[in-house]
ZAMARGU-4260 file (C-alpha; in steps of 0.2 Angstrom, whole numbers, plus 5000, padded with zeros to 4 digits):
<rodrens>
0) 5153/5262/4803 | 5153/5279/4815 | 5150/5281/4831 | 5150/5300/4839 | 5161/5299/4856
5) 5163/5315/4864 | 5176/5315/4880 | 5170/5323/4894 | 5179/5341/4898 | 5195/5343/4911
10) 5202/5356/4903 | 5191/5355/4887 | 5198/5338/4879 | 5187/5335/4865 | 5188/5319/4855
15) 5176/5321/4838 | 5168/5310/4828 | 5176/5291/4826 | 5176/5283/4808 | 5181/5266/4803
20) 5191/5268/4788 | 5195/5250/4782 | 5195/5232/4795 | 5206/5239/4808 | 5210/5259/4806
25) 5201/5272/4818 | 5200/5289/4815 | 5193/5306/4824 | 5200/5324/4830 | 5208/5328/4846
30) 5208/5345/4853 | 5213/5353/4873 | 5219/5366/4880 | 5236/5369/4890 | 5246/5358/4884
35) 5265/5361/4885 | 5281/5353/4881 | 5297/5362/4888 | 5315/5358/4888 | 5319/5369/4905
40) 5313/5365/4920 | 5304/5353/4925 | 5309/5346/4908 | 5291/5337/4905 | 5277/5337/4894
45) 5259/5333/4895 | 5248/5319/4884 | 5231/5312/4883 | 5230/5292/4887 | 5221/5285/4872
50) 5210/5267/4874 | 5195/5260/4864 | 5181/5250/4867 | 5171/5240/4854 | 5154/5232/4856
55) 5144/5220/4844 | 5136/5235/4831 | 5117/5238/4841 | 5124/5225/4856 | 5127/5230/4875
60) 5142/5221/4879 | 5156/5233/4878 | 5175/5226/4880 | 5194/5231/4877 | 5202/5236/4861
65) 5218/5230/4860 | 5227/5240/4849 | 5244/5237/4839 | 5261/5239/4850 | 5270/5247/4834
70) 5268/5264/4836 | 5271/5268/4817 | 5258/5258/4813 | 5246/5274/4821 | 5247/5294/4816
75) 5244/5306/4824 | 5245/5325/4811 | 5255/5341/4818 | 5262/5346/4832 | 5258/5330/4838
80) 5266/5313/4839 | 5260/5293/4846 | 5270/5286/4860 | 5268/5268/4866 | 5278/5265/4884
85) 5278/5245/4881 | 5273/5242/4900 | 5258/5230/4896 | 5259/5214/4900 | 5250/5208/4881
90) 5260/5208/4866 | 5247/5220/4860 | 5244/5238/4868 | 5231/5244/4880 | 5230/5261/4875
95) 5243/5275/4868 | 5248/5293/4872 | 5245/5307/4858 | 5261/5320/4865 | 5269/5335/4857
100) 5280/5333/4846 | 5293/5346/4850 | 5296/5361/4864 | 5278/5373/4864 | 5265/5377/4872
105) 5246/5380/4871 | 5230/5373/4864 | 5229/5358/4853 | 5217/5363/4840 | 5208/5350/4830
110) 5223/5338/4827 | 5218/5321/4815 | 5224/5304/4825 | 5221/5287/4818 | 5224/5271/4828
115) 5225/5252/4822 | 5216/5240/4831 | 5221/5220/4835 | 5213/5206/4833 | 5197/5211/4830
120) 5185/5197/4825 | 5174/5196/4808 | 5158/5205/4812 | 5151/5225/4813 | 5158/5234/4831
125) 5153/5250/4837 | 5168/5258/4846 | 5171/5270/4858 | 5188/5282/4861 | 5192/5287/4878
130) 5207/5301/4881 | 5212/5306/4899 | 5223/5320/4900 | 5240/5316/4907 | 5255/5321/4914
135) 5273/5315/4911 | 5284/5313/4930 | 5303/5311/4922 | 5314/5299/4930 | 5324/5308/4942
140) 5329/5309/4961 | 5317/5318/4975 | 5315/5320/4992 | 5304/5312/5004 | 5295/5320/5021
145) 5297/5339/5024 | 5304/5337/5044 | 5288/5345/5050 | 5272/5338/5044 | 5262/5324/5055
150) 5267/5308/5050 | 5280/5314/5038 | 5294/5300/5031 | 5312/5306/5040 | 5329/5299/5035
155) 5331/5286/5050 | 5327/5296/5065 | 5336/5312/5058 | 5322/5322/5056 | 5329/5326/5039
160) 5320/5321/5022 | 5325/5304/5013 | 5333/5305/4997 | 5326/5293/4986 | 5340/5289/4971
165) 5333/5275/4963 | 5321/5260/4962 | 5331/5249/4975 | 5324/5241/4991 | 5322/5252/5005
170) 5322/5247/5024 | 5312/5255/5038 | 5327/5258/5046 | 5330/5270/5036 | 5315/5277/5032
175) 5305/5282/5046 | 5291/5292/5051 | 5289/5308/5061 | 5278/5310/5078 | 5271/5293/5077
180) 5282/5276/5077 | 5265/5267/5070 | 5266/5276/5053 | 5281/5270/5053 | 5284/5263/5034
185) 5286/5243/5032 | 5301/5236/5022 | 5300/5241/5003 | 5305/5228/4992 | 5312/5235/4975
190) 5297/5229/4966 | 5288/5243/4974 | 5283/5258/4964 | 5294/5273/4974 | 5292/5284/4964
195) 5311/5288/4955 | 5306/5278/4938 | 5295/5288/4925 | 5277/5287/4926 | 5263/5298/4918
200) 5249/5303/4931 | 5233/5308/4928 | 5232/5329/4928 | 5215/5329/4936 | 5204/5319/4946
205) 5194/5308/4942 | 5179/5319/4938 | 5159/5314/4940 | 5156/5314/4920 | 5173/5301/4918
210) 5166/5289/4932 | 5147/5290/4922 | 5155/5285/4908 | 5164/5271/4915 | 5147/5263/4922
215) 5137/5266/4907 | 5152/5254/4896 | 5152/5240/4908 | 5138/5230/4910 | 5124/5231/4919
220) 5127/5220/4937 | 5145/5227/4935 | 5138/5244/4936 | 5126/5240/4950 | 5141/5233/4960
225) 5150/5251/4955 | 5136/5263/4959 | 5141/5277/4972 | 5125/5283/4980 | 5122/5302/4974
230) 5127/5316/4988 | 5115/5331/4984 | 5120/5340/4998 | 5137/5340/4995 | 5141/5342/4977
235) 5139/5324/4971 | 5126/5323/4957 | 5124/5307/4948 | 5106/5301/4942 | 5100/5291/4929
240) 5097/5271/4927 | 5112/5259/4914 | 5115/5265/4903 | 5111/5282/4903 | 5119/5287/4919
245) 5121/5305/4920 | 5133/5318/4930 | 5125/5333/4931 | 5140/5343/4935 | 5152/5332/4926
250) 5167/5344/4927 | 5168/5340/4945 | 5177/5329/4955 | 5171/5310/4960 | 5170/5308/4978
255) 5161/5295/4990 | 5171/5280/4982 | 5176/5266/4989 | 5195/5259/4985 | 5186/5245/4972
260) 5177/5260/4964 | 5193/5267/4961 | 5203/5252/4958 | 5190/5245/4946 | 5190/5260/4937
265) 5210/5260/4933 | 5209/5244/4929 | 5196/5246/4916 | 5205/5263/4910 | 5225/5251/4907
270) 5228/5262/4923 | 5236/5258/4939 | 5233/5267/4956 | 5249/5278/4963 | 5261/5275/4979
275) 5260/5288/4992 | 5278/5289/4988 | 5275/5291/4970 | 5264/5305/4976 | 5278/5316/4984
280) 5287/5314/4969 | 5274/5320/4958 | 5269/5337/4970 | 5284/5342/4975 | 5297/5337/4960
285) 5317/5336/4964 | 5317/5355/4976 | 5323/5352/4992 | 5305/5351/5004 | 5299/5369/5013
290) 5288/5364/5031 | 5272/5362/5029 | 5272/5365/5009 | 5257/5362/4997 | 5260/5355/4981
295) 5260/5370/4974 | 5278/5373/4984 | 5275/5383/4998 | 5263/5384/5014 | 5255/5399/5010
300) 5239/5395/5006 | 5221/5405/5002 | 5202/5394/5003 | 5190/5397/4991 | 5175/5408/4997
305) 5167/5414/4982 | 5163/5404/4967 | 5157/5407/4950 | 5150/5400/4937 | 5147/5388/4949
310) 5141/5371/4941 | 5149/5372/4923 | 5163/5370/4912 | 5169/5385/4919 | 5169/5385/4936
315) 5181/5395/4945 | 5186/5403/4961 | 5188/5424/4962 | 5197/5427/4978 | 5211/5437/4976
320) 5227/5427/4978 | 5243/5434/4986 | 5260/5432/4979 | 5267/5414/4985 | 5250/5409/4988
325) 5242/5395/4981 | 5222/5393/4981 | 5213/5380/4988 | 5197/5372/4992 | 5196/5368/5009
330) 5194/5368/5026 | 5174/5363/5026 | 5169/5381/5017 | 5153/5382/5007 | 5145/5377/4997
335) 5151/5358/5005 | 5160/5348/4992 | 5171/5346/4976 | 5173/5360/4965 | 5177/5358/4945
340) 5194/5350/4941 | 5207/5362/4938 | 5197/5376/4944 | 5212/5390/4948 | 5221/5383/4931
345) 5217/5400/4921 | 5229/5406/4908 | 5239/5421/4913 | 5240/5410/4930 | 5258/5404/4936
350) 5261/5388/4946 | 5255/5397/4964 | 5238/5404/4957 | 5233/5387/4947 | 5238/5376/4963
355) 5246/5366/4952 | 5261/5353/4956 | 5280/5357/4953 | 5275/5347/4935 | 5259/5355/4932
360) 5247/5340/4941 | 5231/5351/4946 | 5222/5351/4965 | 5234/5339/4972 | 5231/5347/4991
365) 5213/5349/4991 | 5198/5348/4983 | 5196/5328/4985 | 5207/5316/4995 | 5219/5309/4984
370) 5215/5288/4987 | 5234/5280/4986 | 5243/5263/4989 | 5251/5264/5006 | 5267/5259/5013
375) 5265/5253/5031 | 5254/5238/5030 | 5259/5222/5022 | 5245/5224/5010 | 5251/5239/5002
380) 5270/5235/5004 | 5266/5221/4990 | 5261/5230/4976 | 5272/5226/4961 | 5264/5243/4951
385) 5256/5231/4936 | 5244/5241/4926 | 5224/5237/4923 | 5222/5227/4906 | 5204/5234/4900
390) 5194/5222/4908 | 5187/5220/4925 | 5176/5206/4932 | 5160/5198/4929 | 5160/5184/4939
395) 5159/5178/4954 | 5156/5197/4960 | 5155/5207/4944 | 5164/5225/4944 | 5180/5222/4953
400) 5197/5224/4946 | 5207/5209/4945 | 5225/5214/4943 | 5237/5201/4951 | 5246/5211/4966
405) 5235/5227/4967 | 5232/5228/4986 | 5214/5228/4993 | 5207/5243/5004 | 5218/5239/5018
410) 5233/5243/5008 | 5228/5261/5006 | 5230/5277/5013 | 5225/5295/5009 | 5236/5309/5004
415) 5234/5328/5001 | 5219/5335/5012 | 5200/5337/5003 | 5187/5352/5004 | 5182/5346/5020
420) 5198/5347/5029 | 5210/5359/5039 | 5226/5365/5030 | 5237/5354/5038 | 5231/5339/5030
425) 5234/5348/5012 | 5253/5347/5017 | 5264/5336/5002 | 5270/5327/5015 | 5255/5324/5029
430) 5252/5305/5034 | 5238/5306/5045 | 5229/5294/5038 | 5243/5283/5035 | 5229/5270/5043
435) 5213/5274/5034 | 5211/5254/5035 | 5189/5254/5033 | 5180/5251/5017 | 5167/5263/5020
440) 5160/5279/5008 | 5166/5296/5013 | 5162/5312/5005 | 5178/5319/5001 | 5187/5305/4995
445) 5192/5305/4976 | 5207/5300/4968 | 5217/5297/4951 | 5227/5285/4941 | 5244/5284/4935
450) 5251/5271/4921
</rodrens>
């Protein structure tokens, strides 16, 4: 049995041809670029999330491979290796990460990866593999607020960031906010996700060609509950009836969701949606916060006013960007819209020129508005951080996630600006819209997923 899958491009991850060796055994190629695993600062590596869907051979019904929680019981050939992080809630796994191996850097160039399945039922399957690039956050200590920023947690009412040690419960009396009492966060229990423990996040956005493919594997009335209405006039191109939806610029980032778009999308990916606390972490790292900084660790910022290539694999910005500066799109420039993920990320570019965070997560500030679980309504203050299982719903409303303790949209916020905004709102640690409590679409929302 074979079944072509070809990944769509963040920063060109390519997964080849799938071949079922024997009952239960999967194999293809992986390839992508910048990858890196470095044992200096910031002492992290990068990976591709790895999950399979099988189908009844001809049939339309995809659903969720489990795949076996032993990690030697997959390969993956030189210089990489599998990891399985053991955090799903099933004996079985979700999904695995293909890693390096050892300290290095650079492309990943046709490596063989074969994966064993569980509990598959008698009968022919088609299957699918789906790899989303990631990026590991270590455990580790970080700061919270920058004493500037609107919104911005403080330490009490210092005006001094919170240090945030570990996982433990954290009251509102100690952490407050800046300039306004009502962003003030609520009480955070320990089981909520602050952003100490390890987590891999997503490196990009969710792009337009991911989203796509995530409405043409679930069924049809689920992707009919999912559809996000196209936005020609602001870079959102999505046409196309189930299922062969298409993106026409797939590289770039999805915007006008919803939180259940989003939501139901990590749930169907084994993801889970980040904390804006978590998102701190994963911009700014363990430095010591600068006023006003981007996540590309300072405030110095230039927009984007001249693209090229514009609409491909390769689109790319080529302003000229100062020393210290990062690069940005923002503040409402033309053309209106999303660019490509991981558009400034050129080789040759350091962490200023690519935009990139302290651990090498791209557009952070900018671009689209990163869509996050909250911290000041009781809705958000709940969430536990369990992760998506592969399956979303199909009754009585088909298409929405249903993971127990994962906050509807009133437990959500925004973080980290968009194209259509001012610079101040592309700040690590700007909260005003700490109380984005609607459920309607917007053009420059986005988001990402962690696990």
């Amino acid at each position: 049995m074979l079944v072509i899958y070809k990944s769509p491009l963040a920063n060109n991850l390519s997964i080849g041809d799938v071949t079922l060796l024997n009952d239960s055994t999967l194999t293809f190629e992986i390839s992508w670029e910048n990858s890196w695993r470095t044992d200096s600062p910031p002492y992290n590596h990068d990976a591709v999330w790895l999950f399979v869907k099988k189908r009844d051979c001809g049939g339309s019904q995809w659903s969720h491979t489990d795949l076996s929680p032993v990690s030697t019981a997959h390969t993956a050939s030189s210089p990489l290796e599998v990891y399985i992080d053991g955090k799903d809630a099933s004996t079985n796994a979700k999904g695995l990460f293909v890693r390096r191996s050892s300290v290095g850097a650079g492309n990943i160039s046709s490596s063989m990866v074969t994966l064993r399945v569980r509990d598959l039922p008698s009968g022919l399957y088609d299957f699918k593999v789906f790899g989303i690039e990631m990026v590991q956050i270590p455990q580790g200590a970080f700061y919270l607020g920058d004493g500037a920023s609107y919104g911005s947690f403080q330490k009490s009412t210092t005006g001094e960031p919170y240090h945030v040690t570990s996982e433990s419960s954290i009251s509102n009396s100690n952490l407050s906010s800046l300039t306004t009492t009502s962003a003030r966060p609520g009480n955070l229990p320990s089981s909520y996700p602050k952003g100490y423990n390890e987590v891999y996040c997503m490196k990009y956005e969710l792009t337009q060609g991911q989203y796509t493919e995530f409405l043409n594997t679930i069924a049809s009335d689920q992707a009919a509950t999912r559809a996000v209405p196209q936005l020609t006039a602001y870079r959102l191109l999505i046409t196309g009836v189930w299922p062969t939806i298409v993106a026409t610029h797939p590289h770039r980032a999805m915007t006008n969701m919803i939180w259940d778009d989003l939501t139901a999308y990590l749930d169907w990916s084994a993801l889970r949606p980040m904390t804006e606390l978590e998102f701190e972490k994963i911009a700014r790292g363990p430095a010591t916060p600068v006023k006003h900084e981007k996540a590309w660790g300072t405030p110095l910022i230039v927009g984007v006013t001249s693209i090229v290539t514009d609409g491909t694999a390769t689109e790319s910005a080529s302003n000229t960007i100062p020393p210290a500066h990062g690069i940005s799109k923002y503040n409402n420039t033309t053309p209106h819209g999303p660019m490509r993920v991981g558009f400034a990320g050129k080789p040759g570019n350091n962490r200023h020129q690519s935009g990139a965070s302290y651990y090498g997560v791209m557009d952070l500030s900018g671009n689209a508005s990163e869509t996050v679980v909250g911290s000041v309504h009781a809705n958000g203050t709940s969430f536990v951080g369990n992760l998506g299982d592969g399956e979303i719903t199909t009754t009585p409303t088909p298409g929405i996630q249903n993971v127990s303790g994962w906050p509807n949209y009133l437990g959500r916020t925004l973080r980290g600006g968009s194209w259509r905004y001012n610079d101040t709102y592309l700040s690590i640690s700007d909260r005003s819209r700490y109380n984005y409590y609607n459920n309607s679409r917007y053009n420059y929302v986005g988001g990402r997923g962690v696990r």
